[in-house]
N, C-alpha and C positions, 0 to 999 in steps of 0.2 A: 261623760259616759265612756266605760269602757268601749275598746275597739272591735267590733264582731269578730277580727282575725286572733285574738289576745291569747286561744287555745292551740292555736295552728302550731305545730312545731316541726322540727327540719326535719326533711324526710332523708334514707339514707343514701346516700350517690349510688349513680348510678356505673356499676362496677366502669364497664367497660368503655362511658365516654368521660372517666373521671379519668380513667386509664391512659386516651387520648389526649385530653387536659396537660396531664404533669409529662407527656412525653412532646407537646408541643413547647413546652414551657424551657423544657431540658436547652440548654447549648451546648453539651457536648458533643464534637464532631461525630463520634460514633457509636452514638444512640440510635438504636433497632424498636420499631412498632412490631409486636407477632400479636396483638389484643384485636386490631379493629378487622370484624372479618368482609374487608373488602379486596378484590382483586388488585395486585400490584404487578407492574411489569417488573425484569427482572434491573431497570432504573430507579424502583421503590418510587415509580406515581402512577397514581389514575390511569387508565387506560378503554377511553371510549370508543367503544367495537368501530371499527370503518363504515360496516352497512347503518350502523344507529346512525352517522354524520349522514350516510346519503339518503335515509328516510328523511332524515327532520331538514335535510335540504330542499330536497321536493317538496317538503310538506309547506316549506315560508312560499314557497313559488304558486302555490295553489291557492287562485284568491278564493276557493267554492267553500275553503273552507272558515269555522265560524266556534264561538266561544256561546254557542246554545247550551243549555243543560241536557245531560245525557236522560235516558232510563234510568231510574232507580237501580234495578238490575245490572246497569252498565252498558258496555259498546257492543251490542251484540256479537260482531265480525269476531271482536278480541276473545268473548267469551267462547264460541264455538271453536276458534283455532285453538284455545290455551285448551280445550276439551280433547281435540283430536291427534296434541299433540302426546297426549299421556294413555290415552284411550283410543285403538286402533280404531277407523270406521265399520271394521267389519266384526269387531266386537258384540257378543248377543247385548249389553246396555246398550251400547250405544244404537244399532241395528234396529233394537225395539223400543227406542225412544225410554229409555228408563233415567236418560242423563240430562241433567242441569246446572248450569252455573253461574254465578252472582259474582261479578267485579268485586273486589275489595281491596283494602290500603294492605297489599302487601302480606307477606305470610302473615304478619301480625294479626292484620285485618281479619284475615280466614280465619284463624283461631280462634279469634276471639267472637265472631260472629256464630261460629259453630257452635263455643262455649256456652255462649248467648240463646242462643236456637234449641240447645239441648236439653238446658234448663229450664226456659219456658212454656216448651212444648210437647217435651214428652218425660219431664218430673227427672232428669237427670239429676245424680246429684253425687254421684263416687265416679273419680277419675286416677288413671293411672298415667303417668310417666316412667321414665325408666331414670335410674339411679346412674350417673348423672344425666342433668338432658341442659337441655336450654335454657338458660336463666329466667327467658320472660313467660315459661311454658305455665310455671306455677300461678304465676302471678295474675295471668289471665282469668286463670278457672278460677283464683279469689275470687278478682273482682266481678266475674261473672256471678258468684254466688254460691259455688259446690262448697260443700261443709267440709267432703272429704276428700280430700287431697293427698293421695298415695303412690309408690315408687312400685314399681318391680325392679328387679336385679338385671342390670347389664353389664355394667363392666367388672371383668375379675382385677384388681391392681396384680396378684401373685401370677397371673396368665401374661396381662397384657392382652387380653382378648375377652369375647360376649363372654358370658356367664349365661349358657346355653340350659342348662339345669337347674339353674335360681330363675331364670324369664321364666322356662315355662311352667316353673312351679308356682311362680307368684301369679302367673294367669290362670293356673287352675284351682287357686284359692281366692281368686277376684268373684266379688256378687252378679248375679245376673245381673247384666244390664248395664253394667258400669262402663264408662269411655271407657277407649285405651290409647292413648297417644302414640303413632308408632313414625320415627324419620323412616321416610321411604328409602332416602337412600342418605351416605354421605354424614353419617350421625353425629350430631352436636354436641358436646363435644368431643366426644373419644375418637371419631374417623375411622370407628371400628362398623363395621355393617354384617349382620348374618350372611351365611353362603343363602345360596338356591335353594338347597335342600333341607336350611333351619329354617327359613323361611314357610317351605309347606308346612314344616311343624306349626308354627305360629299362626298360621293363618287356619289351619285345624283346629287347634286349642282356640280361638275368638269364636269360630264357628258354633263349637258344641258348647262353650261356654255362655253362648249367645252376648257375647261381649260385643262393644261399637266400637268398629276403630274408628279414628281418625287419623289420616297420615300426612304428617308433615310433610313438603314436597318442596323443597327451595333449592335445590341443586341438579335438579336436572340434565343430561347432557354435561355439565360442569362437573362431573364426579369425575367421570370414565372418559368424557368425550364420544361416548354413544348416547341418544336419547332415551334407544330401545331399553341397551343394556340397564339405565339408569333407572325406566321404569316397570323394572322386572314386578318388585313387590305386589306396587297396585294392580297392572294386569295378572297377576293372579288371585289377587283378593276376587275380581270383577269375575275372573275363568270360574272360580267356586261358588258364583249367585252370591257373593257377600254384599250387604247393605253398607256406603261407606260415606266419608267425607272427603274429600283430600284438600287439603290447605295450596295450592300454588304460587312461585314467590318468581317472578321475571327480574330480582336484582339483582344476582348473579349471574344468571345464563345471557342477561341481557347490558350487564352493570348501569340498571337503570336504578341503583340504588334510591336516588331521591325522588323519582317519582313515585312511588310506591304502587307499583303495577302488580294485582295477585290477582287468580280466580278459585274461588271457593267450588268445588267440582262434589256434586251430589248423587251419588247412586244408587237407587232405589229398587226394590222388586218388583215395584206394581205401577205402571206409568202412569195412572189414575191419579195416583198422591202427590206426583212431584207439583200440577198446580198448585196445590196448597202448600206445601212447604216454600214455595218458592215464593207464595204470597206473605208469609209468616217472618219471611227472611226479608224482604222489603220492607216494612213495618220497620223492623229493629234496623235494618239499615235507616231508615227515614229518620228515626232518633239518634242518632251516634253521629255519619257523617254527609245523611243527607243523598247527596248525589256525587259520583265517584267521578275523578280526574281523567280528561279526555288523553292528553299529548304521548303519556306513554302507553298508554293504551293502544291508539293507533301508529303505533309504531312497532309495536308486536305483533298486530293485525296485518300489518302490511307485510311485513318480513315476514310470519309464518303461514302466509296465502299465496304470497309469489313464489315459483319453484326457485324462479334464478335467486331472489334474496334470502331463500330458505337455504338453498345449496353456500354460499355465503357466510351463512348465521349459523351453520354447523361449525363450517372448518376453524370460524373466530372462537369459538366455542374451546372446539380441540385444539388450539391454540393455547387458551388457558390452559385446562384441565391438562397438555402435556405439558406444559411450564411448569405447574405445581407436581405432576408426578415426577419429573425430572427433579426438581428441590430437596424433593423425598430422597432418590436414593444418592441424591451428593452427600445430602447430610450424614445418611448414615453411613454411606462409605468416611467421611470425615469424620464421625464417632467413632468408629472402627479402627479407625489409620492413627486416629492420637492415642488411642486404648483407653476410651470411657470405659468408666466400671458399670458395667452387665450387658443384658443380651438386648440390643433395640431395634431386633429385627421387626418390631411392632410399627416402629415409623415408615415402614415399605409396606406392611401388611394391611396400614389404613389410608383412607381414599376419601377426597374430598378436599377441603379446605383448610380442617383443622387437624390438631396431634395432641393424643393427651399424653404428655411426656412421660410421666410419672414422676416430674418432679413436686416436692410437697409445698403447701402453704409456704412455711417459710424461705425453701428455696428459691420458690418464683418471687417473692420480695427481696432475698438475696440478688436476683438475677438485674433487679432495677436498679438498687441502693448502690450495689458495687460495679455492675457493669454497662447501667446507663439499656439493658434488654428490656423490654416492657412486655408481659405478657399476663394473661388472667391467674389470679390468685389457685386455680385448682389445675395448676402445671397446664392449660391447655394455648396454644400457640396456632397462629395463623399460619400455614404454609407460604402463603401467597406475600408477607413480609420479608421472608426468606430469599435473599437472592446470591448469585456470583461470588461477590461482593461482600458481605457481610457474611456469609454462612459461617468463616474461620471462627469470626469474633465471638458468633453467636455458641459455638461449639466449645470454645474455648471456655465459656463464659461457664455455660455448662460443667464441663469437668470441675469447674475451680467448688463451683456452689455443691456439687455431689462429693467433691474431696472434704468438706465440711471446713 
């Protein structure tokens, strides 16, 4: 008898830990990772926040605590603090009980639960992203089941910047009803983000359009080093009575990458409905992954409820986020000083983690094959790769691949 897998065939790697793969594989002394977007010191390793060690120190000393299964819903504590920390308390949602949140595996988790939620609940089925977004943005709302799968305009390549007049023209040709994907802050990958004041445009155009956002939220605090500043967008979505979702990712502001610590943050008009969306959204949790991960959890609970380890978990914060802005303007003071060909004032102008360089498909394969750089195939690079130390080579590497 044939083998029931006999149809199965390979599926296609997965960009960015295929990326990690042949750059672990690499012995060249001065091979650079800019692909995995995790936080590096400026030593290129790992770097686990101080106050994470002295939670999960206390936390082995405390025998009260126990390996029970959480709520469906998750760790209460964590859910409410990961709400209050994007959502002022004195907020009208929050004030009139309009807000809810559901632990989940990570920004993934949230998106794709949202995905999930949207589709079977209220006949979603046209979603937008922005041209480019995040790899796995698409891929979600597949397998969630939207048939339609559409871009608006963000990045200009001739600017170097949003494409402020392609967005909002593609939102005001989107169907009623349709998702809209939008990063809150810190955008994947270009690290281009609207000012303040494209922002109200944007959040007017969903409005009259009656579009549903949903906003990605995984950089936090990690963008800017302000929390506030960082969640400008969604508090104003919230200031305008907008109905929303927002996706939250604690693996960067916390680098608790492998726990996959998120909270899916709902906001509603009418506080009457959130029990039922919230029962709708258990359900589909119960099928997927069940019951969600205690350790990092309470560990974000803990730290965002204590003043002293809140005050703590900021500065660790801005720590990173000035280490990576600092990366920023070496490099392109070093693009400048060796006389790269064009203007890349774009690498100072964008905030966050990544940089879409503007170099092409084939250069960023240039950039591995001949200089040992490892970077994502659509020119975008990790800031936080970047250090002291390597920036020459990287810069170097650069000019050679744009020289042709």
């Amino acid at each position: 008898m044939a083998s029931f897998f006999s149809n199965v065939t390979m599926g296609p790697p997965i960009e960015v830990f295929a990326l990690t793969k042949r750059f672990n594989d690499d012995v060249d002394p001065n091979k650079v990772n800019l692909g995995v977007g995790a936080y590096r010191t400026d030593e290129s390793v790992p770097w686990v926040l101080p106050i994470v060690r002295q939670v999960e120190l206390n936390m082995s000393k405390d025998q009260t605590l126990n390996h029970e299964y959480l709520p469906v819903a998750g760790y209460k504590a964590f859910r409410d603090a990961a709400i209050n920390l994007i959502l002022p308390r004195e907020c009208a949602a929050v004030s009139e009980n309009r807000v809810g949140g559901i632990q989940v595996q990570g920004g993934t988790g949230g998106i794709r639960l949202a995905a999930e939620f949207l589709k079977r609940n209220c006949g979603s089925d046209v979603v937008y992203v922005s041209k480019p977004t995040w790899g796995n943005h698409k891929t979600i709302f597949k397998h969630a089941g939207f048939s339609q799968i559409k871009e608006y305009r963000y990045w200009d390549p001739k600017t170097c910047a949003v494409d402020m007049n392609g967005f909002i023209e593609d939102l005001e040709n989107a169907p009623e009803g349709a998702v809209v994907v939008l990063h809150a802050v810190a955008h994947n990958p270009t690290g281009m983000d609207p000012t303040n004041e494209q922002w109200k445009k944007i959040a007017d155009t969903v409005m009259k359009k009656n579009l549903f956002p949903l906003l990605d939220c995984a950089y936090q605090g990690f963008a800017s080093g302000d929390l506030d500043k960082d969640a400008f967008a969604i508090r104003l979505f919230e200031s305008k009575g907008c109905e929303m979702f927002v996706a939250q990712s604690f693996s960067k502001n916390f680098g608790l990458y492998n726990e996959r610590i998120g909270n899916l943050c709902i906001v509603v008009k009418d506080n009457q409905q959130l029990p039922n969306i919230m029962s709708q959204m258990e359900i589909i949790v119960r099928t997927m992954w069940s019951n969600p991960s205690n350790h990092g959890a309470r560990i974000v609970a803990t730290v965002l409820s204590s003043p002293s380890y809140f005050e703590e978990w900021k500065m660790q914060v801005k720590t990173m986020a000035d280490r990576i802005a600092s990366i920023r303007t070496l490099m392109y003071n070093k693009l400048r000083e060796k006389k790269a060909p064009g203007d890349w004032h774009h690498i100072i102008d964008q905030i966050g983690m990544f940089s879409f360089t503007g170099l092409t498909q084939d250069q960023s394969k240039k950039m591995e094959e001949k200089h040992h750089v490892y970077m994502l195939s659509n020119g975008r690079i990790s800031m936080a790769g970047l250090t002291t130390k390597n920036v020459d080579h990287v810069v170097e590497a650069m000019i050679d691949v744009l020289a042709g």
